[in-house]
Residue, then its C-alpha position, 0 to 999 in steps of 0.5 A: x630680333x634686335x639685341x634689347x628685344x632679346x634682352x626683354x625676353x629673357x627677363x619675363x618668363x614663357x607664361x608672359x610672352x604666352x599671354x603677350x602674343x595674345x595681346x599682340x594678336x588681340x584676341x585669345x585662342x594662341x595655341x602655340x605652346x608645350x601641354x603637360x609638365x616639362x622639367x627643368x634643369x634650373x628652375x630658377x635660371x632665366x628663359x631660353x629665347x632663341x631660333x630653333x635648331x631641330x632633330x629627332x634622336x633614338x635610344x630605346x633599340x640600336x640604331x639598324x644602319x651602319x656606325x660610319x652613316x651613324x657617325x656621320x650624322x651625329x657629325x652632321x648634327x653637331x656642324x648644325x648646331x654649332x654653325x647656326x645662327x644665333x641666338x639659337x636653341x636646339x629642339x630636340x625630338x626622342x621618337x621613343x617618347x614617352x618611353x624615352x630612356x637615353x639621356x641625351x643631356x648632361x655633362x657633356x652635350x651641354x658643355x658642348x652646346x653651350x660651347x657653340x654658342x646656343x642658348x639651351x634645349x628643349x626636348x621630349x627626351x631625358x636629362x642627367x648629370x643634374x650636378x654636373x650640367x653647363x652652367x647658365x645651360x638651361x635644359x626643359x626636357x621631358x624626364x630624368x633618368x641614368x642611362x644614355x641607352x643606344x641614343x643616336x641622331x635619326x634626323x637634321x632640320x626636320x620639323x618635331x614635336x615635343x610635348x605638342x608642340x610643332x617645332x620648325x627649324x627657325x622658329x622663334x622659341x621661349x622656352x622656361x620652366x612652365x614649357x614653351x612657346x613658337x612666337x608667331x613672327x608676325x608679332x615679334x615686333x609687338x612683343x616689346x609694347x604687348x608685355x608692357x601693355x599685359x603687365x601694366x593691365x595686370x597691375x590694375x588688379x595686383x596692385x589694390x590686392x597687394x595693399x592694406x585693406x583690400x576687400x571685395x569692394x575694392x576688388x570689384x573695382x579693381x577687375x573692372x578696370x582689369x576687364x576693360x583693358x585686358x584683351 
């Protein structure tokens, strides 16, 4: 993904990146994405775009294993995400979910990953320090709450899912506050024309509806040339 691709997918949000796959793929049916609604610790920032750096963490019980094994994975956590390619975002799976009570994020770990580099967070899990978070740190996460619980790292670089979607690490994730997309590699480098294809279709019916004396008449005509050129 080269830097102007980067740049174009940041300024669109996930819904469009989730329709211009299809575009790209030419047919509907594109499954890839988040079901049911996801928080967002900044709803109007722009979209995280990044490849995923995977986990899976704990909070509801003590972990069962000694510190110096918790200690070190939580180290070896840490090496991941700082030492990944970049851009990057970190894919975060609470296997409490959806009883998930330890706030993984806030004040601290998005100062720190965004220290290191990485471009924001998606998890099933929970969120705090809504004030006090990273700045331009986007976090979509699956609830709010006060306590980080007995949160720990259980895994490294397996796959997860979060919120239905199945995360592998390295894949290409969009990811904004509608939820997110795994963009099918096959298609990235489509993506730059398929949103512009997908925004100048879309126009053919936005545009007539945005002016003065838009009727029925005009937007039949107007979804018509909207049916032949959309996918």
């Amino acid at each position: 993904m080269n830097d102007e691709l980067l740049t174009l997918l940041r300024s669109v949000d996930t819904p469009t990146v989730c329709n211009a796959i299809e575009v790209a793929q030419g047919r509907r049916g594109f499954n890839a994405f988040t079901r049911g609604t996801m928080i967002s610790s900044a709803p109007d920032d722009p979209a995280i775009v990044g490849y995923a750096i995977t986990a899976k963490i704990q909070a509801v019980k003590p972990p069962t294993e000694t510190p110096d094994v918790i200690r070190a994975r939580r180290m070896a956590y840490y090496k991941a995400m700082a030492e990944g390619g970049k851009p990057s975002v970190a894919v975060v799976e609470d296997t409490d979910f959806p009883h998930a009570i330890g706030a993984f994020w806030g004040e601290v770990n998005t100062t720190i990953h965004k220290g290191f580099g990485l471009s924001g967070t998606l998890t099933n899990g929970v969120m705090r320090d809504l004030g006090d978070m990273a700045d331009d740190y986007l976090v979509i996460a699956g609830s709010i709450g006060p306590s980080h619980g007995f949160v720990h790292v259980t895994e490294l670089g397996t796959p997860v899912t979060v919120f239905g979607l199945t995360v592998q690490q390295g894949d290409l994730i969009h990811a904004d506050r509608h939820g997110a997309v795994v963009i099918p590699p096959e298609v990235v480098d489509q993506l730059a024309d398929a949103i512009q294809k997908m925004q100048d279709t879309e126009h053919l019916v936005l545009g007539p509806a945005r002016e003065p004396g838009f009727d029925f008449e005009k937007f039949e005509a107007a979804w018509a040339a909207f049916e032949r050129a959309r996918t």
